[in-house]
Every structure is written in C-alpha cells, then in structure tokens.
N, C-alpha and C positions, 0 to 999 in steps of 0.2 A: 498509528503504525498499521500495518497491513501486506501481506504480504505481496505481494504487487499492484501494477498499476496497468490493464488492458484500458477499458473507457473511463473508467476514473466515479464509474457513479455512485460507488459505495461511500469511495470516499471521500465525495463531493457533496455525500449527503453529512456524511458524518464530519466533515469539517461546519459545514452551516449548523447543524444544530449545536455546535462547540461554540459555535460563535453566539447563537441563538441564546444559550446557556448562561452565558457571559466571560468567555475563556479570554484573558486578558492578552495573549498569544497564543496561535496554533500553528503546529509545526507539522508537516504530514512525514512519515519516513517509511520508504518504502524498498527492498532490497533490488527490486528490477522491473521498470514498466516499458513501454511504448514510450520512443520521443517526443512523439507528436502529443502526448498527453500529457505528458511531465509539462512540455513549453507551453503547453495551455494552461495549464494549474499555476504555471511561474509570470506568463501573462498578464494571467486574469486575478489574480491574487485568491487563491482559492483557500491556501493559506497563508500565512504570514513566511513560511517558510519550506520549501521544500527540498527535500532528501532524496536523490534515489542515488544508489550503488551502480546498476546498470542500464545501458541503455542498449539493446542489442539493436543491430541492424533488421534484422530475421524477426521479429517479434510476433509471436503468432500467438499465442497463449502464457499468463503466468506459468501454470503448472509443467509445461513447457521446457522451464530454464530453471529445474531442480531437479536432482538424480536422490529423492528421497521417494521408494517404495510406497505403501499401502502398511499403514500403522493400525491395528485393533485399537477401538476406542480406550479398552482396561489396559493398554499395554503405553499409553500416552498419559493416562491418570498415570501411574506407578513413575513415570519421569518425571512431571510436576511435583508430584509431591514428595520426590524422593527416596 
C-alpha cells in the first residue's frame, strides 16, 4: 500500500524486494496514481496485482489530489493509537 502512485519507484522497489523475500502473492493498492504508471506496473507485472482508486486526467503530484492539511507528528501518534 502506498499512498499514491507518480513514477512508481518506491514501489517498484518495494514490490521486488517482496518478491525478493519470497511473498507468494503481491498486490500493490494504491488510492490515486498516474495512468501511465498504473498500465506499466499492470504491463510489466510489477505485481501480481494492482489497485488504484483513481486515475485523474490532471495528474501532477500525489499530494495534489488530497484536501488533507498539515498534521503535528504528536497529533497523528494520538489517532494511531487511539
């Protein structure tokens, strides 16, 4: 999981080393990337399976296509862990 998908090299890495690991299936799920990255991970079999939610037309940046502020790092512990 991740929360988006711009060039895909985080997690293209982190699908090889899953694979590397010996992950018997990997599934990448990601809430909204680039088209053109999603069809290349669905291509090239990047992982066994891929997820995305959205695929904008506009795609300029993950951070981009979330209306979520600037969170204190102590004020994100305190949701975790409820």
């Amino acid at each position: 999981m991740d929360d988006g998908l711009a060039t895909g090299v985080t997690a293209r890495a982190a699908c090889k080393a899953m694979r590397a690991a010996g992950a018997a299936v990997t599934v990448l799920a990601v809430p909204v990337g680039a088209a053109r990255t999603i069809a290349e991970f669905q291509k090239n079999h990047v992982a066994d399976l891929v997820v995305c939610l959205r695929t904008p037309k506009r795609f300029r940046a993950v951070g981009a296509h979330f209306a979520v502020g600037w969170v204190r790092p102590g004020r994100l512990a305190d949701w975790l862990l409820g």
